[in-house]
C-alpha positions in Angstrom: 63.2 149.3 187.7 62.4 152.5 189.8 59.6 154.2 190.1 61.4 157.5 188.8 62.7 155.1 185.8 59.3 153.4 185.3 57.6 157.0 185.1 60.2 158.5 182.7 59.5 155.2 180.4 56.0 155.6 180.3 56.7 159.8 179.5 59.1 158.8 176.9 56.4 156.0 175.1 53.8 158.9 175.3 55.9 161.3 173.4 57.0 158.5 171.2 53.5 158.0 170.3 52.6 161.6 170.2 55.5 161.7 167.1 54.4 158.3 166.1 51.7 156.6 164.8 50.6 152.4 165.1 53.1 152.1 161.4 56.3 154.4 162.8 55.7 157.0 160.7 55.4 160.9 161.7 52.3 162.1 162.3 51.7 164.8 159.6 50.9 167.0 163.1 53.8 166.7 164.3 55.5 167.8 161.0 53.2 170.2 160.7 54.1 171.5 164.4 58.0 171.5 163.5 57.7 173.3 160.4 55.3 176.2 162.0 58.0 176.1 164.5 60.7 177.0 161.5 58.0 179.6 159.8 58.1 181.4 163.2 61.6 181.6 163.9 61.2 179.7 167.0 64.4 177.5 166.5 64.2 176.6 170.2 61.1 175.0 170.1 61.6 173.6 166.3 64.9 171.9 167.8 63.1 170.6 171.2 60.5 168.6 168.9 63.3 167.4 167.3 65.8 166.3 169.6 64.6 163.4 170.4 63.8 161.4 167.3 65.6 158.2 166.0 68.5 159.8 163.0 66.0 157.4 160.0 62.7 159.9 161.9 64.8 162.6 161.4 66.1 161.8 157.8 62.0 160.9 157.3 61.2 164.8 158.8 63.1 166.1 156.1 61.7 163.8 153.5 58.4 164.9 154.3 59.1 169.1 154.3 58.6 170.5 151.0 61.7 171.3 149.1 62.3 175.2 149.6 61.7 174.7 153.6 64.5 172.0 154.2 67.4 174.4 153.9 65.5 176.3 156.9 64.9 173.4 159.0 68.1 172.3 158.6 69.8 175.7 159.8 67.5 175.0 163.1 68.6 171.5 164.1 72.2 171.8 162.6 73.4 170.2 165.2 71.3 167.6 165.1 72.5 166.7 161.5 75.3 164.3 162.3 76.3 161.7 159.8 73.8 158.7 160.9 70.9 160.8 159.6 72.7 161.6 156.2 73.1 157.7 156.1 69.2 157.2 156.2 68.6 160.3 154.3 67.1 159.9 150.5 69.9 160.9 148.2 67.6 163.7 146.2 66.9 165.2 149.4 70.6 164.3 151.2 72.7 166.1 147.6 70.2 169.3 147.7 71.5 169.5 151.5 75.1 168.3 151.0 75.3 171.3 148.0 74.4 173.1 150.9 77.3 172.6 153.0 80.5 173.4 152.4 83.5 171.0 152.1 85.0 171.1 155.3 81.3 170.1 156.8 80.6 167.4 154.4 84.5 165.5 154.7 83.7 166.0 158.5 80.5 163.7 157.8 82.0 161.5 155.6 84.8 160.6 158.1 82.3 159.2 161.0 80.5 157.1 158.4 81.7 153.8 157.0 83.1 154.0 153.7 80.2 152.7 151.6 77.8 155.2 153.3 80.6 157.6 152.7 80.9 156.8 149.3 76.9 157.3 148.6 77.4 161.1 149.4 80.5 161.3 148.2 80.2 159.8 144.6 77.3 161.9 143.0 78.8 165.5 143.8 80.0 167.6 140.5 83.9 166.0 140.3 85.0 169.1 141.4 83.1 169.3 145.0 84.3 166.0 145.0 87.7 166.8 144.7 87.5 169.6 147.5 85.8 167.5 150.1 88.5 164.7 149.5 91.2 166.7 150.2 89.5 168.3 153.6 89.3 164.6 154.5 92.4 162.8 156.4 94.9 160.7 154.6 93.4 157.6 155.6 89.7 158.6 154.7 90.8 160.0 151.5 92.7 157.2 150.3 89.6 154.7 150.8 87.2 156.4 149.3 89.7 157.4 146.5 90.0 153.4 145.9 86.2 152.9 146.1 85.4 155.6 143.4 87.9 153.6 141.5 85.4 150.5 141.2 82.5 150.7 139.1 79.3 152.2 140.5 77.1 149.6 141.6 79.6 146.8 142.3 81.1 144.9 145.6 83.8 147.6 145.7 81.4 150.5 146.0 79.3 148.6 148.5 82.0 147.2 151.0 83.6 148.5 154.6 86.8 148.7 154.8 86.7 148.3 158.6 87.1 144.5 159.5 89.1 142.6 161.9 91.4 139.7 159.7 94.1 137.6 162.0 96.3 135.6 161.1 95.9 131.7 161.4 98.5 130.7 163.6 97.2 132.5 166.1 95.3 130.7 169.4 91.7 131.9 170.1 93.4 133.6 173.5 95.7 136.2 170.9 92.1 136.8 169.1 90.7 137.8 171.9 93.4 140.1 173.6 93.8 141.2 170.2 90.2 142.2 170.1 90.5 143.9 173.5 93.7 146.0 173.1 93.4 147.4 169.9 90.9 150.7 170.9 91.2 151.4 166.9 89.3 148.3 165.3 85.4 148.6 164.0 82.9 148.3 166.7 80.6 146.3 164.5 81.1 142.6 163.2 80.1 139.6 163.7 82.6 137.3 162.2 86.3 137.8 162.5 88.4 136.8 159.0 91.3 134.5 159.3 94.3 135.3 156.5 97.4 133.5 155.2 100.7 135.3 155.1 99.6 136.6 151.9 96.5 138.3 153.4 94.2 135.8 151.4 91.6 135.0 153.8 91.5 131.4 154.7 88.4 131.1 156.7 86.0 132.7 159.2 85.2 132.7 162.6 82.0 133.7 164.3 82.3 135.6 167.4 80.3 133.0 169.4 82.6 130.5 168.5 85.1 132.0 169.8 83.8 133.2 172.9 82.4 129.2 173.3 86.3 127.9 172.9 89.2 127.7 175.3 91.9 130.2 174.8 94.7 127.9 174.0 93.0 126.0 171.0 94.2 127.2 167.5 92.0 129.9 165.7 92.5 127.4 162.1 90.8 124.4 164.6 87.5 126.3 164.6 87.4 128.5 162.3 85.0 127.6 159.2 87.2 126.9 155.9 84.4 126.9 153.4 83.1 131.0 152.8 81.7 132.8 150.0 83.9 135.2 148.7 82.9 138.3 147.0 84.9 139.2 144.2 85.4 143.2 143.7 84.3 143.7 140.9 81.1 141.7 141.3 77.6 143.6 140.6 75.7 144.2 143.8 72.7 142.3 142.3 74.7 139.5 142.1 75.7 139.9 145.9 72.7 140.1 146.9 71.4 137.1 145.5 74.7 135.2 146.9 74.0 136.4 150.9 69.8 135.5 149.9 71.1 132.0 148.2 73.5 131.3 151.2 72.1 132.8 154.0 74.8 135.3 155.0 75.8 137.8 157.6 78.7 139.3 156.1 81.5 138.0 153.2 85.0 138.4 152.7 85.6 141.1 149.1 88.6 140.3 147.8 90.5 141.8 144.9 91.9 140.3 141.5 95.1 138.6 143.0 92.7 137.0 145.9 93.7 139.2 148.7 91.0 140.4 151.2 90.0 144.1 151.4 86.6 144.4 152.9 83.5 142.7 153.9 80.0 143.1 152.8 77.3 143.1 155.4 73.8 141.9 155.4 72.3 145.4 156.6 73.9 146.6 153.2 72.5 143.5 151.2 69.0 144.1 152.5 69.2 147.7 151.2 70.6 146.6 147.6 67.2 144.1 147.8 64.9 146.6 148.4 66.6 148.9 145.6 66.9 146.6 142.7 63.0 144.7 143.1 61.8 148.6 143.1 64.2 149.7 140.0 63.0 146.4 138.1 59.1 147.2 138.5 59.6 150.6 137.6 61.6 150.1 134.7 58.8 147.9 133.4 56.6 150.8 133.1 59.1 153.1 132.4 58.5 155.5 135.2 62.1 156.3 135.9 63.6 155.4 139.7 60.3 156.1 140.8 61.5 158.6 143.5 58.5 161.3 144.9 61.6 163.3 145.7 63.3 162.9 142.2 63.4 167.0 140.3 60.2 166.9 138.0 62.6 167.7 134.8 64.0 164.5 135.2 61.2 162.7 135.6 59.8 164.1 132.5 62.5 163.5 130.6 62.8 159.7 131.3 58.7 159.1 131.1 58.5 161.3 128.2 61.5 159.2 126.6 59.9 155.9 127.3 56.5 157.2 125.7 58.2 158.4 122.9 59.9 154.7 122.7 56.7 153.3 122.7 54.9 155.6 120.1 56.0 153.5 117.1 54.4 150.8 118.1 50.9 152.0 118.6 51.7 153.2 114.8 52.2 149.8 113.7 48.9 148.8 115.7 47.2 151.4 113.8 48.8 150.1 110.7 47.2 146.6 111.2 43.9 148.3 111.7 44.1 150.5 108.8 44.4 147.4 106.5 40.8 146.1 107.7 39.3 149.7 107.7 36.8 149.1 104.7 35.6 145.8 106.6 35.6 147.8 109.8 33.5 150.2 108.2 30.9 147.9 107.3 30.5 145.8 110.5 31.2 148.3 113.0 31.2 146.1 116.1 34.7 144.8 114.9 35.9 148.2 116.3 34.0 147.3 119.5 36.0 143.9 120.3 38.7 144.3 118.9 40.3 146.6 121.5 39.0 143.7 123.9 41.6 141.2 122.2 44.6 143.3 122.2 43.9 144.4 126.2 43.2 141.1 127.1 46.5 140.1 125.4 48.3 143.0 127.0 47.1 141.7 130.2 48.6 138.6 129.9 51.8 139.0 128.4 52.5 141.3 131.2 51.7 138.6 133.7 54.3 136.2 132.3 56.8 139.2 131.7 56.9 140.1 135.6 57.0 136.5 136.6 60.4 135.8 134.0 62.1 139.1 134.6 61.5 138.4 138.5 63.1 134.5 137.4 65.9 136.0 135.3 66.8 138.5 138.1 66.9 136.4 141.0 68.6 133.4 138.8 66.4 130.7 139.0 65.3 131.0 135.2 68.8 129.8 133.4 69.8 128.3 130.7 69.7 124.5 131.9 65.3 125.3 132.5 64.3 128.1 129.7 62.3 125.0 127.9 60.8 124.0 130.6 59.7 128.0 131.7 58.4 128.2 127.9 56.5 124.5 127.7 55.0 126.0 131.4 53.9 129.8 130.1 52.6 128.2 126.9 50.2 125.8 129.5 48.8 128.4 131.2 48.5 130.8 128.4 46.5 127.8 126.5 44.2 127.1 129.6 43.8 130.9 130.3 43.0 131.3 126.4 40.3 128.2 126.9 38.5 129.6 129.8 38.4 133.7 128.3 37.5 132.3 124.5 34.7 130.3 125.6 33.4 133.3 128.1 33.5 135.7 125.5 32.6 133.7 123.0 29.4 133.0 124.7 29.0 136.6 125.9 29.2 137.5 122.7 26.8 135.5 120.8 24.0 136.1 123.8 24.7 139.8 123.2 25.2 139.7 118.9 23.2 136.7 118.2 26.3 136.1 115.8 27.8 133.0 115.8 30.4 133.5 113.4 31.3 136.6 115.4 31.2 134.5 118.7 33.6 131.9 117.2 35.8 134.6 115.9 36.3 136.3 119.5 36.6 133.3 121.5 39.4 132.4 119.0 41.4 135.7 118.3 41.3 135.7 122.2 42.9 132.4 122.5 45.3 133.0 119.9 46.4 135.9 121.4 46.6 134.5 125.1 49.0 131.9 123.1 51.1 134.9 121.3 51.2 137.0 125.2 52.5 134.0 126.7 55.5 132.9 124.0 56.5 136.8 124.0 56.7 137.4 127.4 59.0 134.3 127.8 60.9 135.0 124.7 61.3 138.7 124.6 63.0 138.7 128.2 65.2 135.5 127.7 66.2 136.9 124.4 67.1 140.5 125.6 69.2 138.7 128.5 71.2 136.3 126.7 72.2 139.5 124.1 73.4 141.4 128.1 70.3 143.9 127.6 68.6 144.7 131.0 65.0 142.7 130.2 63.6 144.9 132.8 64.0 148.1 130.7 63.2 146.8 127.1 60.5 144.1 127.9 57.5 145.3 127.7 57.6 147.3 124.0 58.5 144.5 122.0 55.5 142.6 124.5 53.0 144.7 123.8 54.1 145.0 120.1 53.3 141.5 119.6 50.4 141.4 121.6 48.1 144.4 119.7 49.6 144.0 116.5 48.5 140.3 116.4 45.6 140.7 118.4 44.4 143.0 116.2 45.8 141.3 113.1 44.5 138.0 114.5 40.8 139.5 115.3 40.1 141.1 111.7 41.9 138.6 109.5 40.0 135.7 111.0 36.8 138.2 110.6 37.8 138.2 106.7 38.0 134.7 106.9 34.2 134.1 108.2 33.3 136.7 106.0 32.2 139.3 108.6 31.4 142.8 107.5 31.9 141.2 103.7 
């Protein structure tokens, strides 16, 4: 390297770091010093800071301006707006810019992206911006994203490319590779070449570095690799995802209902579906939504309020419970104080075992052929955990009451309910899944149901039964 070279790398790491810090996040200075830039009107200098960051910086940059000063910042660095930074872009923030734009701007964008990216944008416009941008896009454009719409959201046909490069199996690893050098128009990015039948059912695969490691005049179908994993169309990108984890994949064949092949699926997609579904799954738990900091607050408050309003009845039938002890209550008051304890502590662990099973359920290792064995193994732990908390507070409690009866009837109710957390957050989930109901989403109120209304029911009635506050 020169030394002109050597002292333009070292400038270029000291701007990088001046945009950067340790993590590869913008510095909130530098943010701060591109939007005072916009505020100004100083588009030149706004557009200089710019210029040189990485399209996912640049899709981050607008992430991080607040919502009315995007449309601003975007009319300064236009330009720099191409279609790689819509494809890193967060889709609240990316549809308030697409609106934006008109529909000659946003086919132009959707034309240098592949199709799946093309289809993100593409798919959650009102039907008629859709219908206008489709028809400012080319034949060939339109017509593929017209067939991915066609699939259902969230399945191997909305995900896929349709840019691959399939040859047929008589050919010789020499046509492959003048294939692959003549023809200017195929994808620039694969790393495994699909080998078809006559009936454009794809008979194998072929990694590049096979066939750049074989002589010319050997037969593609000699090296090519007959067993694959073949994605059907219709398939649910959950399920694809846990295929490329399960097999360790780069890319996989799609191929329609009559087995022909019409795109491929590739890992940088998969990791992206990964990422999506664990963060939809915790979220739904609690109920908060997708979770999104860039979500409109009017939908987040309707889904949160919805969920609270879902679980209101069942803090009425906890209260229910309560109200038939209230005379006992009454008279021994520190059954209001512990009481609460049970139920939490129950809470506590039934949302333990709830993660753990939907995490099991969604990434298939919990099936059919191993539920007893998950609920023999939850109802082990629950019984140990129940053990160790009911003789703690059992003690604690008679140190700090000088009560035995009460002591036993803590450390008891609290076992008992560690018992009841543990069976319900096995069976709820299971349950919901075998019925096709998304355990993620409806989980936790019928969990926590069981796990105050018994704790609490549990707690008092065994207080009857000793006799406390008689």
């Amino acid at each position: 390297m020169s030394e002109t070279e050597l002292r333009d790398a070292y400038e270029d790491q000291d701007d990088r770091e001046e945009r950067l810090d340790e993590d590869d996040r913008l510095k909130p200075e530098f943010v701060r010093a591109v939007l005072d830039a916009v505020e100004a009107g100083d588009v030149a200098e706004a557009h200089a800071l710019v210029e040189p960051l990485h399209p996912a910086d640049i899709a981050d940059l607008f992430e991080l301006t607040p919502e009315d000063c995007r449309r601003d910042l975007a009319a300064a660095v236009s330009d720099l707006l191409d279609a790689d930074v819509f494809a890193e872009m967060n889709d609240y923030v990316r549809e308030a810019l697409i609106d934006a734009l008109d529909a000659r701007q946003v086919a132009d964008i959707a034309s240098e992206l592949d199709t799946d990216d093309a289809v993100a944008i593409i798919e959650d416009m009102e039907p008629e911006d859709q219908r206008e941008v489709l028809r400012a896009m080319e034949p060939d454009d339109r017509a593929a994203i017209e067939e991915a719409l066609s699939y259902p959201e969230e399945s191997a046909g909305r995900l896929m490319q349709r840019d691959l490069v399939a040859v047929p199996e008589h050919w010789t690893v020499g046509d492959v590779l003048d294939y692959l050098r003549a023809d200017e128009t195929l994808t620039t990015d694969f790393w495994e070449i699909f080998v078809v039948d006559p009936t454009h059912e794809p008979v194998g695969t072929c990694s590049l570095s096979w066939i750049l490691r074989t002589p010319r005049s050997i037969a593609i179908a000699d090296v090519m690799q007959r067993e694959q994993t073949l994605i059907p169309v219709d398939m649910d990108q959950e399920e694809v995802a846990l295929r490329f984890q399960k097999y360790a994949l780069i890319s996989a064949a799609v191929v329609d209902g009559s087995g022909r092949l019409v795109g491929m699926i590739t890992v940088d997609d998969v990791v992206h579906i990964i990422q999506q579904e664990a963060g939809e799954d915790a979220l739904r738990l609690s109920g908060a939504g997708e979770g999104d900091i860039n979500e409109p607050i009017r939908l987040t408050v309707r889904t949160r309020l919805t969920w609270l309003l879902i679980n209101l009845p069942t803090a009425m039938i906890a209260a229910t419970v309560v109200g038939l002890f209230d005379e006992r209550i009454a008279r021994f008051a520190v059954l209001a104080q512990l009481m609460g304890i049970v139920s939490g502590m129950g809470g506590n662990a039934g949302t333990q075992t709830l993660a753990v099973v939907v995490r099991a359920l969604a990434t298939n290792q919990l099936t059919g052929s191993n539920t007893m064995r998950m609920i023999v193994r939850e109802l082990r732990i629950a019984g140990s955990n129940g053990v160790g908390l009911g003789l703690l507070v059992g003690a604690g409690s008679y140190l700090w009451f000088g009560n035995p009866a009460l002591a036993m009837v803590f450390g008891l109710a609290l076992f008992i309910n560690n018992i009841v957390a543990g069976l319900a957050g096995v069976l709820v989930p299971v349950t919901l899944d075998r019925f096709d109901v998304d355990p993620a989403v409806a989980s936790s109120v019928f969990v926590t149901t069981c796990t105050d209304s018994l704790g609490f029911f549990t707690f008092l009635g065994l207080a009857a039964l000793w006799g406390l506050g008689g």
